[in-house]
N, C-alpha and C positions, 0 to 999 in steps of 0.2 A: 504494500500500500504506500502510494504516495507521501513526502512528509505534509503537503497541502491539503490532501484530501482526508487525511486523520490529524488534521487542526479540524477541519470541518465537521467531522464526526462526532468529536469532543466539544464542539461548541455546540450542536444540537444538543447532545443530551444534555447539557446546562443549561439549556433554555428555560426560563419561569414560566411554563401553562398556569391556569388558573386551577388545573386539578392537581399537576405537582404540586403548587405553593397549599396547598391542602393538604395532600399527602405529608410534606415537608412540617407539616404542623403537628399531625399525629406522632411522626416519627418524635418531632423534638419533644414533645409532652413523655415519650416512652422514657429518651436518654434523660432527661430533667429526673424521673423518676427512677432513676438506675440503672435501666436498663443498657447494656454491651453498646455502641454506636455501631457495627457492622450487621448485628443480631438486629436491632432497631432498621434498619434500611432494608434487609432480608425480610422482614417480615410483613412490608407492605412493597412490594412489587408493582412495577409500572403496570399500565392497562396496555393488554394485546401483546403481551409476552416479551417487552423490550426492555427490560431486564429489572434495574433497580434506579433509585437517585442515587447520584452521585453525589463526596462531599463536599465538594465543591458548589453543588446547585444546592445543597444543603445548608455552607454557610452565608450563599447567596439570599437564600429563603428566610434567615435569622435575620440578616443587614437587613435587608427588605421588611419584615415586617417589624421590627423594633423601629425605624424609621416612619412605620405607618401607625405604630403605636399599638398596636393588637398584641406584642408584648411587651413586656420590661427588659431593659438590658441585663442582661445574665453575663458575666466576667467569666463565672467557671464550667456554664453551658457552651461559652465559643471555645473554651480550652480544651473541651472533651471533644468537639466536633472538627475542630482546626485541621487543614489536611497536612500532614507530615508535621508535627509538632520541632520535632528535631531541628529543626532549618532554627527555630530561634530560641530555642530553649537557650542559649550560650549567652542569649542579651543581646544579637547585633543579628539583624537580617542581612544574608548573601547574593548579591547579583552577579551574575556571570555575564559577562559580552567574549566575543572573539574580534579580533582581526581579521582584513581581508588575506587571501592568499599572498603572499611574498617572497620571495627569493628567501633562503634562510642560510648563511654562513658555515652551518656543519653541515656535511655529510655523512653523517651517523647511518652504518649499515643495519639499523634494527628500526628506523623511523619510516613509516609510512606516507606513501607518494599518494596526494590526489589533487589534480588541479586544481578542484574548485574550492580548497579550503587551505589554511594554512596548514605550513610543515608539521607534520604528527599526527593530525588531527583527521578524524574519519566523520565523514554524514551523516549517519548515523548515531554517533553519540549525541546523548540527550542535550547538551548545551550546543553542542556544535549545529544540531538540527536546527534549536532556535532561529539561531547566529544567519545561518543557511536561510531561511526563515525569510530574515528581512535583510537580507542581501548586505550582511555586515555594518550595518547603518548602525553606530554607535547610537546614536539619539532613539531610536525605533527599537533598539534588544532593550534598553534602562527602561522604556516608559511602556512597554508591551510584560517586562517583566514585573514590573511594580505594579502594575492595573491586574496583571495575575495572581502574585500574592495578596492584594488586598481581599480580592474576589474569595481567596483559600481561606481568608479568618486571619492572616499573619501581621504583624505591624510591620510597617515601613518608615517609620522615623528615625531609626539608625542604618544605615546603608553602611557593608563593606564592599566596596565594588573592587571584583576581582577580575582583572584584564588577562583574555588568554590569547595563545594563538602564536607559536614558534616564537620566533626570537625577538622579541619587540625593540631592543635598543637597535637592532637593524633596519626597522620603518625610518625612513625620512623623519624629519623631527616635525617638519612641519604639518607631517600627514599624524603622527604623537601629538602635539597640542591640539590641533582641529581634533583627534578622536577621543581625547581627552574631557575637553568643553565642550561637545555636545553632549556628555553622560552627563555633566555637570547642570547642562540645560534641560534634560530630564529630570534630573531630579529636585529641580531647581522650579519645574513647572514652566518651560518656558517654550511656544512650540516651535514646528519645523522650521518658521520664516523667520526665529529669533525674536519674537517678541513675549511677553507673559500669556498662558494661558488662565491665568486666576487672581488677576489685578485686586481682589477683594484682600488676596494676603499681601499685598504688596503697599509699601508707606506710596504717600502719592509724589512726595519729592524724589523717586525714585525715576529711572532716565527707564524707557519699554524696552528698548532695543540692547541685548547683553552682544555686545563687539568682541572682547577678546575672553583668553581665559583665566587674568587677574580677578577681570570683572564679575564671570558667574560663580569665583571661588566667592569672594567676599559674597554674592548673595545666599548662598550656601551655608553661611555661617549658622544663621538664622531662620534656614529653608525649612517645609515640612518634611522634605527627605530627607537629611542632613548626613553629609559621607565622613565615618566613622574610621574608615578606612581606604589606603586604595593602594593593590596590590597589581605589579607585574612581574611577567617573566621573564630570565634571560640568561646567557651564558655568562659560566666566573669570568669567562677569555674577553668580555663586554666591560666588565665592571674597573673604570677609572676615576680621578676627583673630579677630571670635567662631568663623565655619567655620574655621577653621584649628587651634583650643585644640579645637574639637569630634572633628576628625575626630583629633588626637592620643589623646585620650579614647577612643576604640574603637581605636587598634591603628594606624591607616591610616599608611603609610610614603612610597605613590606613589602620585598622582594622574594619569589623563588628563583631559585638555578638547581640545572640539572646538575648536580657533581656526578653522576648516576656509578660509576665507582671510584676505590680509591686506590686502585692497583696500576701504574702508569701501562702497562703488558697491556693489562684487559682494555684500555681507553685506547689506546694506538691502536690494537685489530679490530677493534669497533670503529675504529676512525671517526673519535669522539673529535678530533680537534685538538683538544687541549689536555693539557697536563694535570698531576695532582695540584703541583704546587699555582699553578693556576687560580683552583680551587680555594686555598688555602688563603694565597692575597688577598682575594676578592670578600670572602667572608670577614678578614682581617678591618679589609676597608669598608665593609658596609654595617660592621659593628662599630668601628671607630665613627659612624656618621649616626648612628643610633637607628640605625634601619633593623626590622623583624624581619630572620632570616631563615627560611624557607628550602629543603634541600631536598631535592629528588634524590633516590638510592635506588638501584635497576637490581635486582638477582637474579641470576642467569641468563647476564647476558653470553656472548661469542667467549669460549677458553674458564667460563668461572665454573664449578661445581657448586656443592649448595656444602662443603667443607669450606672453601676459601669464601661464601659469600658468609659465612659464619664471622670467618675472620676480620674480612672484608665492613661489616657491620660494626664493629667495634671500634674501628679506626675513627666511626665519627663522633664518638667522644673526645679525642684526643687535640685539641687546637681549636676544630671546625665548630663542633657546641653547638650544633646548631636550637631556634627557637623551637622549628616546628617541622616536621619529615613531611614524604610524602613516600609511601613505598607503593614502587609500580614494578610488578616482575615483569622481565622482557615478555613479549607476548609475539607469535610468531604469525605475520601475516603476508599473505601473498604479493601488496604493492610494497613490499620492503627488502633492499637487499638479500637480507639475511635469509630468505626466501632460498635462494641460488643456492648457498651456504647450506640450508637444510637440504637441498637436493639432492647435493654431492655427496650427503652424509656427515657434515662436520660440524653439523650445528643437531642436537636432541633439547629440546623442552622440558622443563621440569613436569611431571604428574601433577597434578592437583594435590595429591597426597605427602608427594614431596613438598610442595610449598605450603603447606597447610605446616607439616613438622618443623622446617626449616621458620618459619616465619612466629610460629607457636614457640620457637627454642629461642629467639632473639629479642621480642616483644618485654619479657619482664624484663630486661636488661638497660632497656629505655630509662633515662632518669626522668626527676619527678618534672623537672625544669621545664620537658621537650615535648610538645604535642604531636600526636600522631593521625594526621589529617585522612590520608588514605592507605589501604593497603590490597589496592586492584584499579586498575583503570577501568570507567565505565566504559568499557569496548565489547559492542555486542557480539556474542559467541558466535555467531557466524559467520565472521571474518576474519576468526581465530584457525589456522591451519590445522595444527598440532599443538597440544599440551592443555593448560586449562581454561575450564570457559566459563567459570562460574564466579557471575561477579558480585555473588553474596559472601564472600572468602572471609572477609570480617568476622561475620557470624557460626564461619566454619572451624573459625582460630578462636573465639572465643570458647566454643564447646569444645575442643580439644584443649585448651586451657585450664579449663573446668575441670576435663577428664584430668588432666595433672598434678591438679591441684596450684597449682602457680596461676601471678596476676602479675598485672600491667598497673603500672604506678603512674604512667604517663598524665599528661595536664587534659589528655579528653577523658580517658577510663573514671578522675575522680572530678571532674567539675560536677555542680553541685545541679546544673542545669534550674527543671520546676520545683526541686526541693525547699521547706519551709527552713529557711535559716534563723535560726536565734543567736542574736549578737553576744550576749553574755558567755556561750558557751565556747564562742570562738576561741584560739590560742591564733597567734604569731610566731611564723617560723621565717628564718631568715639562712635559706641555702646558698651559700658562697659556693663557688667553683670558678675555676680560671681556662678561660678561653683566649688563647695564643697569649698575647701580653695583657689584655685585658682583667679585672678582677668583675667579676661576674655577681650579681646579687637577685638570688630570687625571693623577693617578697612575699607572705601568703598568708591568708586567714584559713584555718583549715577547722570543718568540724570534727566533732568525736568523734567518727568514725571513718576518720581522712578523707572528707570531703572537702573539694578544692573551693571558698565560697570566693575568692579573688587574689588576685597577686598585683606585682609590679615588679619590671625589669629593669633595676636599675646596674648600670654597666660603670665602671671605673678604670678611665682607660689608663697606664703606662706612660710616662715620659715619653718614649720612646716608640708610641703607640704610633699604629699607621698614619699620615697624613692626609687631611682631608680638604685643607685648604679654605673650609670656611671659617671665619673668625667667629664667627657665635657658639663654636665651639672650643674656641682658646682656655685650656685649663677648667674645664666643666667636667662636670659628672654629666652623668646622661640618663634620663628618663626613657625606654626602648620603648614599653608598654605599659598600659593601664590597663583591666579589666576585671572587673566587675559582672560574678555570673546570675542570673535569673532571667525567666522571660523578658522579654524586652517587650518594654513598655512605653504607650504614647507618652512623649511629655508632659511632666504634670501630674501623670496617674504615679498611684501607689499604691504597691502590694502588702498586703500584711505577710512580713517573715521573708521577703524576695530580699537577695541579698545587695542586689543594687540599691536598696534604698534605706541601707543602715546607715550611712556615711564612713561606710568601706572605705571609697576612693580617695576621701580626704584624708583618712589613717594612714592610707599606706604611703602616701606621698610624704606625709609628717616622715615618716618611718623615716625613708628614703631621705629623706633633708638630714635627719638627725645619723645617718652612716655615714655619706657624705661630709659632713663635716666633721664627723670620726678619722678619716682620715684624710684630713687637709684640704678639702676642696672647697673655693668659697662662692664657684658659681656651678648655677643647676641649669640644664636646658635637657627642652622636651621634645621631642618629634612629634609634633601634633597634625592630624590628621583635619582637613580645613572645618568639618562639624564639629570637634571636637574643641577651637580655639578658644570658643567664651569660658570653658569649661576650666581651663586652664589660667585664663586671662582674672577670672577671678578669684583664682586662687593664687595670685602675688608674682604671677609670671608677666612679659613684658614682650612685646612683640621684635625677634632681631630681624636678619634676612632672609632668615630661610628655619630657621626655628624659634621658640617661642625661651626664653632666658630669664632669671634669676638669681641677684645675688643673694648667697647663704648667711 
């Protein structure tokens, strides 16, 4: 089936009849009263055998009639009925955009060739379809995908907008700001031809027309979408102090790179491009800028067994530290060199089984510090050659986990997510570790039962630490990260027990001021995220060039 023709599919059955929005009413009276949310929509089936509501036309059917007034607004009736809770339970809703197709500087034998998309990236993956979608149009993935989650019951007032799509410090720069500022004018409300689509939020000495991408950060500030984050991708062999002052210049907070191993053998017959120590700079220098760093690690790729990727795993404790992984085991497909390589015989796939062990053996060994975002690429099994296709592998390591008795101590396995937090019970833990010259500080409120309710990343670089060249960082400690876990909540609102709304944030930031000045540091700056600046701004910080500064 077309990706067109099952957008259309899906938008029928979301349609509001006037017998759905009936139907949709009995269902909610069942979930209100306790009843399972799947069991509830099972049990009153569409007329003429077309199947069930969706819950998507389900929390369509809530919006709609708490707006007509026929109910009351229920807080814990849209949390049961929310479609994928998960996407915000952390506090920050995710947007994905891609890039158009472009020429991409590696020629990595394990990356997949397809004209219409960029380097890696297949049509079929569920972001990439989007993207596919609307013909890459930055402005049209933000504001197609925000009218979606609102529609799922999700808020959108915190935006981490994460840019994909091969090598992005390799687009033109000016094709990078233009695609930059238009996410921005999405979220920003502002429509195709550059003017406001919602003048009623906007002050009236405000100018209609947003010209560059100074101008829709500062609207932004104060927007209803407001970007909490904004993440790209790119090679260590990319990362210098001009890319570094650049990607400050648009917004960007967190970076990934592929490091995908750490064996220079296996990188050279994969003709990864680049070296370890490559690697190794790059992370150096985008911690010395306070940037959240993000590491791809490949297993099994060309020459590794899943002994040396054992090995091969542990090297990224050592210097690299990274913030947060992303494990994607090679996957073997037919638009990708590596293809020919399996042909001849010199390339075998891991089993499912093996990766499940292998990945199940490495997992507890994660520290507490390091989030672990993925571990399978959404790549649908049918353009998987040989090895495995199942991309519920998460849930197949955690039940093998289970069977072992062993656990993952990582920052996703304990965040506190829609858990009721009580502040009294919290303790503060303060995890030192050192990354290359850097002294590393992870900040945490943790519950009785090591749940993670927030941290802060604060970084203490080295005399001798890498050079970045921007002065706002002249003899500064460094603020990497804030966060603050629970639903994420519209402005304003407050949950009872949600741990964003203890004044968390402001603790840990004290914390942080008072280590910092432990050892010798008399100014603070923050990598702030352009939603995030009033947040900071009135908390004694000061606006420099490219970060936001305080003296201690």
């Amino acid at each position: 089936m077309e990706i067109s023709e099952r957008r259309q599919r899906w938008k029928k059955f979301n349609i509001l009849t006037p017998e759905k929005l009936a139907l949709a009413h009995l269902v909610l009276d069942e979930i209100r009263a306790g009843m399972d949310v799947m069991k509830a929509l099972r049990a009153h089936p569409l007329e003429g055998g077309e199947g069930y509501l969706t819950k998507a036309a389900l929390v369509a059917a809530y919006n709609q009639m708490v707006e007509a007034g026929t109910i009351n607004p229920d807080r814990l009736l849209l949390e049961r009925i929310r479609m994928k809770p998960m996407r915000t339970l952390s506090g920050v809703t995710t947007v994905t955009v891609l890039t158009k197709a472009y020429p991409c500087p590696g020629k990595c034998i394990f990356c997949p060739t397809d004209v219409r998309m960029p380097k890696s990236y297949l049509p079929d993956e569920p972001g990439a379809m989007r993207a596919l979608e609307h013909q890459f149009d930055p402005y049209e993935q933000v504001h197609a995908r925000l009218r979606a989650l609102t529609n799922l019951g999700h808020p959108t007032d915190k935006i981490e907008l994460l840019i994909l799509g091969g090598t992005w410090s390799s687009y033109r720069r000016d094709y990078q700001e233009w695609f930059v500022k238009r996410c921005f004018d999405a979220m920003n409300g502002i429509n195709s031809e550059g003017h406001r689509e919602e003048p009623k939020r906007i002050s009236v000495d405000s100018v209609l027309s947003v010209v560059n991408l100074s101008e829709a950060q500062a609207i932004n500030e104060t927007a209803a979408h407001r970007n909490v984050g904004l993440v790209i991708e790119t090679r260590p062999d990319e990362i210098n102090p001009d890319e570094l002052r650049w990607l400050r210049h648009l917004g960007v907070t967190k970076v990934q790179m592929g490091a995908q191993s750490f064996d220079d053998h296996i990188l050279e017959i994969n003709k990864r491009g680049h070296d370890v120590e490559s690697t190794r700079k790059a992370t150096a220098l985008l911690r010395a800028a306070g940037f959240k760093i993000v590491l791809h690690w490949m297993p099994n790729l060309l020459g590794a067994t899943p002994e040396s990727d054992r090995a091969d795993f542990a090297k990224l404790w050592a210097d690299f530290c990274p913030d947060e992984i992303k494990i994607y085991p090679n996957q073997l497909l037919a638009n990708a060199e590596l293809y020919e390589y399996w042909q001849r015989g010199e390339f075998h796939p891991y089993t499912t089984q093996e990766l499940v062990d292998l990945i199940a053996d490495i997992k507890p060994t994660i520290p507490r510090y390091c989030r672990v975002n993925r571990v399978i690429r959404d790549i649908p099994g049918n353009n998987v050659v040989e090895g495995n296709t199942r991309t519920s592998l998460r849930q197949d390591i955690q039940s093998e986990m289970k069977k072992r008795g062993t656990v993952c101590q990582c920052v996703r396995c304990r965040e506190v997510r829609g858990k009721v937090v009580e502040a009294e019970t919290l303790r503060m833990d303060d995890l030192t570790y050192q990354a290359g010259t850097a002294e590393e500080h992870f900040i945490s409120f943790i519950t009785p039962d090591d749940g993670l309710a927030g941290f802060i990343r604060l970084s203490l670089p080295a005399k001798d630490s890498a050079l970045t060249g921007m002065s706002d960082l002249d003899g500064a400690a460094l603020i990497r990260e804030v966060h603050v876990y629970g639903q994420s909540l519209a402005v304003g609102a407050e949950q009872t027990g949600a741990a964003q709304h203890l004044g968390l944030g402001t603790r840990l930031l004290e914390e942080a001021d008072n280590v910092a000045r432990k050892n010798g540091f008399s100014r603070m700056a923050v990598i702030s995220a352009i939603g995030t600046r009033h947040y900071y701004l009135d908390r004694g910080f000061e606006r420099g060039e490219y970060y936001l500064v305080k003296n201690l």
